[in-house]
C-alpha positions in Angstrom: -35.7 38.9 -29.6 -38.5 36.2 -29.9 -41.2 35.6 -28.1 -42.3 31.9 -26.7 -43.9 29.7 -29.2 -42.6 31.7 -32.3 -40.4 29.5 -33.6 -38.5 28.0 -30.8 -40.4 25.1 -28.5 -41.6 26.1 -24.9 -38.8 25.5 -22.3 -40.8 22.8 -20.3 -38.1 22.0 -17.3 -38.9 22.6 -14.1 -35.2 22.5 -12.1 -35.9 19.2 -10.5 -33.8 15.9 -11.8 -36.1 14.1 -14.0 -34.8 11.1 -12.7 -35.2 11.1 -9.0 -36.8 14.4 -8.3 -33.0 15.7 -7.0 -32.4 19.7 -7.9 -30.3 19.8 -11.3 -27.5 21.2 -9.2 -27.0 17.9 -7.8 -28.0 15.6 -10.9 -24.5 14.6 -11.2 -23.8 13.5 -8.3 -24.7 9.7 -8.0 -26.0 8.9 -11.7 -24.0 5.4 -10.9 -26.8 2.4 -9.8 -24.8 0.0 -9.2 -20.7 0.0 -8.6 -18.4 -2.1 -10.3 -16.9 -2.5 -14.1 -19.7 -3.4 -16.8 -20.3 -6.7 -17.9 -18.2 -6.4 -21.3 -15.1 -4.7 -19.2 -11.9 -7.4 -18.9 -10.6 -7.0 -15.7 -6.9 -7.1 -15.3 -3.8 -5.5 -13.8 -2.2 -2.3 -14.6 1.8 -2.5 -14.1 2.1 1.5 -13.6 3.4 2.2 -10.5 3.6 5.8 -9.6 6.5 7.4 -7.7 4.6 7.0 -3.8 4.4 3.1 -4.8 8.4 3.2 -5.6 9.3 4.8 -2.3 7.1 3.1 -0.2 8.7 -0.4 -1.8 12.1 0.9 -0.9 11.7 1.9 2.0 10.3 -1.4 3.4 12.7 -3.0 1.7 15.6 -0.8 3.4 14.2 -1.0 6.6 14.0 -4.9 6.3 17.5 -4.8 5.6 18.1 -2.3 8.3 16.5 -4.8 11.1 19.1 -7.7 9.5 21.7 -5.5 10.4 21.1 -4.2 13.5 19.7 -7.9 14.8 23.2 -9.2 13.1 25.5 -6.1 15.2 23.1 -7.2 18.5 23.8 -10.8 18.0 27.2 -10.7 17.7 27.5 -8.5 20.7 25.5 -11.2 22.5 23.0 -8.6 23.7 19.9 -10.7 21.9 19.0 -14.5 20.3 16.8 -14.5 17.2 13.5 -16.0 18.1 12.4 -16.9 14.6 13.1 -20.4 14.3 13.9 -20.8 10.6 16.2 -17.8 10.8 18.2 -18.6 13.9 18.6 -22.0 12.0 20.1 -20.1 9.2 21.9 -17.9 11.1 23.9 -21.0 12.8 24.2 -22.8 10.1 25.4 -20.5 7.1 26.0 -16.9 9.0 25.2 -13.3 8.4 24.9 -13.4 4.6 22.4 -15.9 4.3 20.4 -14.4 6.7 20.3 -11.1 5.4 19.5 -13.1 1.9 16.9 -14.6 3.2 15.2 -11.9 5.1 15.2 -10.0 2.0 13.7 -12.2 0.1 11.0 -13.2 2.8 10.3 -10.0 2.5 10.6 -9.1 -1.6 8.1 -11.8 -2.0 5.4 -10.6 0.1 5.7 -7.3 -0.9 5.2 -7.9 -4.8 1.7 -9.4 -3.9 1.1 -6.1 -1.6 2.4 -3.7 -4.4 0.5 -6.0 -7.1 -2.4 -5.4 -5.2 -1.9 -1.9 -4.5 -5.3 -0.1 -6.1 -7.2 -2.3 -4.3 -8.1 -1.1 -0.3 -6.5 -4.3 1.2 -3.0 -3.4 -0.8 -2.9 -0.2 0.6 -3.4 -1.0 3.6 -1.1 -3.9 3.6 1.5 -1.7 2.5 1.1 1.0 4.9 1.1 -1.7 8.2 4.5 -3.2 7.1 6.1 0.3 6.3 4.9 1.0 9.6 5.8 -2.1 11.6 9.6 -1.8 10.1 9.8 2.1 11.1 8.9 1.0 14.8 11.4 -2.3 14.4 13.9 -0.1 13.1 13.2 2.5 15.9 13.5 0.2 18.5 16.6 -1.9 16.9 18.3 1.9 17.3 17.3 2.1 20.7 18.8 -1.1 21.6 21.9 -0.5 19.6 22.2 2.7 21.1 22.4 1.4 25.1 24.6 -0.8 23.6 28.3 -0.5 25.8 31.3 0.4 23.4 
C-alpha cells in the first residue's frame, strides 16, 4: 500500500459538482444548457415507423372505412342524411363506391402528415384524437345500426 503524496497526486475532490455545486450523484443529470440539435446537425425526417405507428395507421384507416359503411347501411335504410356537403354530393351523384373512395382518401392524406409528423408532440397527439374520434364514431354508428328494425 502507499501512502498520500508518494508517488500518486493528492485526491483533491470534494463530492460536490464542479460545475454548479450539485452532489456528484446527481452531476449527470441536466449537463444539457440549452435543448435542441447543434448548429452543425441537418435536421431531417426519419422513415422508420415502428410497429405502434403501423397499428395505429390501420386502425384509423379501418375505422374510417367502418363509419362509410355503417353511414352507407343507415342511408340506405333511410334512418339518416349525410350532412357533409361535399360527400352527400358524391353520394348522389356517383353512389357508395365513390364515397367510400373518397372518404378514404380524405382521410389517407391527412394521416400521412400526422404519421410524418409523428416524433414530434403535435403528431402524437394528432394521431391519438382521430384514433379516438373514429372509435367513438364507430361506437355510436353500432349503436345506431343496432336499434336499427330488421
Amino acid at each position: 500500500m502507499v501512502a498520500r503524496g508518494e508517488g500518486y497526486p493528492v485526491e483533491h475532490r470534494t463530492g460536490s459538482d464542479r460545475r454548479k455545486g450539485k452532489p456528484a450523484l446527481f452531476s449527470g443529470l441536466s449537463r444539457r444548457r440549452k435543448p435542441g440539435r447543434r448548429a452543425d446537425d441537418r435536421v431531417g425526417y426519419v422513415d422508420v415507423y415502428d410497429l405502434r405507428t403501423w397499428l395505429v395507421t390501420a386502425a384509423i384507416l379501418t375505422l374510417s372505412l367502418l363509419d362509410g359503411v355503417l353511414t352507407g347501411i343507415q342511408l340506405h335504410h333511410g334512418r339518416i342524411t349525410e350532412a357533409n356537403p361535399l360527400m352527400r354530393t358524391i353520394l348522389d351523384h356517383g353512389g357508395i363506391y365513390p364515397f367510400l373512395g373518397v372518404k378514404a382518401m380524405l382521410t389517407a392524406l391527412p394521416l400521412a402528415v400526422i404519421i410524418l409528423h409523428k416524433n414530434w408532440a403535435l403528431g402524437r397527439r394528432a394521431a391519438r384524437m382521430c384514433l379516438w374520434s373514429y372509435i367513438l364514431v364507430s361506437l355510436y354508428h353500432i349503436y345506431l345500426v343496432m336499434r336499427m328494425p330488421l
